[in-house]
LORO-610598 format. One record per residue (C-alpha): x, y, z; residue in one letter. Coordinates in steps of 0.05 Angstrom, whole numbers, padded with zeros to 5 digits, always signed. Layout:
N
XYZA
...
This chain:
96
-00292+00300-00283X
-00261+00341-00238X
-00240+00327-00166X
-00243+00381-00111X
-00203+00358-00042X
-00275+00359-00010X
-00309+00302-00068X
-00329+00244-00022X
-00325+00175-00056X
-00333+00100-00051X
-00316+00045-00085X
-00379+00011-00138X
-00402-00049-00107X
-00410-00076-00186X
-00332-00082-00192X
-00307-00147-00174X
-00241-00151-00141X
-00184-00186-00122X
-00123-00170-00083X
-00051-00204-00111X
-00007-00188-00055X
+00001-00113-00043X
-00026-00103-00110X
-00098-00117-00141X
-00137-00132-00202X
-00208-00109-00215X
-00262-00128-00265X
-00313-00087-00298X
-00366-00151-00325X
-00415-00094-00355X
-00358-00053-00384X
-00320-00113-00409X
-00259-00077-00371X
-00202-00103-00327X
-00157-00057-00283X
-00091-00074-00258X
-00071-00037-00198X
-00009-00027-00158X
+00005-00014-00085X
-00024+00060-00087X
-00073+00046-00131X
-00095-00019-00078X
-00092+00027-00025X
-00126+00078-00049X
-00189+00026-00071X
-00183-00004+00006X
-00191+00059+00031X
-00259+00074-00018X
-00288+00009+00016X
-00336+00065+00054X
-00348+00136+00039X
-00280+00175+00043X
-00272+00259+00028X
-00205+00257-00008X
-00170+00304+00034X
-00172+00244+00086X
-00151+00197+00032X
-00095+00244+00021X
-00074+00246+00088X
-00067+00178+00100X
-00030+00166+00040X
+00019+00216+00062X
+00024+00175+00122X
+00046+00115+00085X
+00088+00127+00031X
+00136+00166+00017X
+00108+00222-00020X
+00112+00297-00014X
+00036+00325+00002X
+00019+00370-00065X
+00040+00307-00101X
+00000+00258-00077X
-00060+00306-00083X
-00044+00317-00151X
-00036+00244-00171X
-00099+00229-00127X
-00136+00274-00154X
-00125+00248-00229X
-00131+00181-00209X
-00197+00186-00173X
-00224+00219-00231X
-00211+00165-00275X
-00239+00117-00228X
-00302+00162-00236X
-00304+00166-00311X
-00301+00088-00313X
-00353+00082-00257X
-00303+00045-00213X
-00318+00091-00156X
-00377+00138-00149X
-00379+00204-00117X
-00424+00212-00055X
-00459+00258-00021X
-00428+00273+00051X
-00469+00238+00103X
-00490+00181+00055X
């Protein structure tokens, strides 16, 4: 799926999670699936915890790391739309 800076997303409430320091691991029970993610990708699922448009994800991730603004919308971006294909986070409509 593709990603546009203005998609607006949230975490699934059927994930199950578990922070492990400043990284996290996630299960998937109906998908049989476990995710292991690091610091970003922790971050990134805190800050899908309520509806988020990605440019604001984007900004605040610029705000935290180290990392130059075209490429954390580019790895965002990707990322986030994996998370959608594996129903991990869902899009949502703005104002939901």
């Amino acid at each position: 799926m593709m990603v546009s800076p203005d998609t607006v997303i949230r975490r699934s409430t059927e994930i199950l999670y578990s922070g492990l320091g400043d990284q996290a691991v996630m299960m998937d029970l109906d998908a049989g699936a476990y995710y292991g993610l690091n610091v970003v990708g922790a971050r990134i699922w805190a800050l899908a915890d309520e509806p988020i448009v990605l440019t604001q994800m984007v900004d605040r991730l610029v705000e935290e790391f180290e990392v130059e603004r075209d490429e954390c919308e580019s790895a965002v971006s990707e990322f986030v739309a994996d998370m959608i294909e594996r129903k991990v986070v869902e899009v949502v409509e703005p104002g939901s």
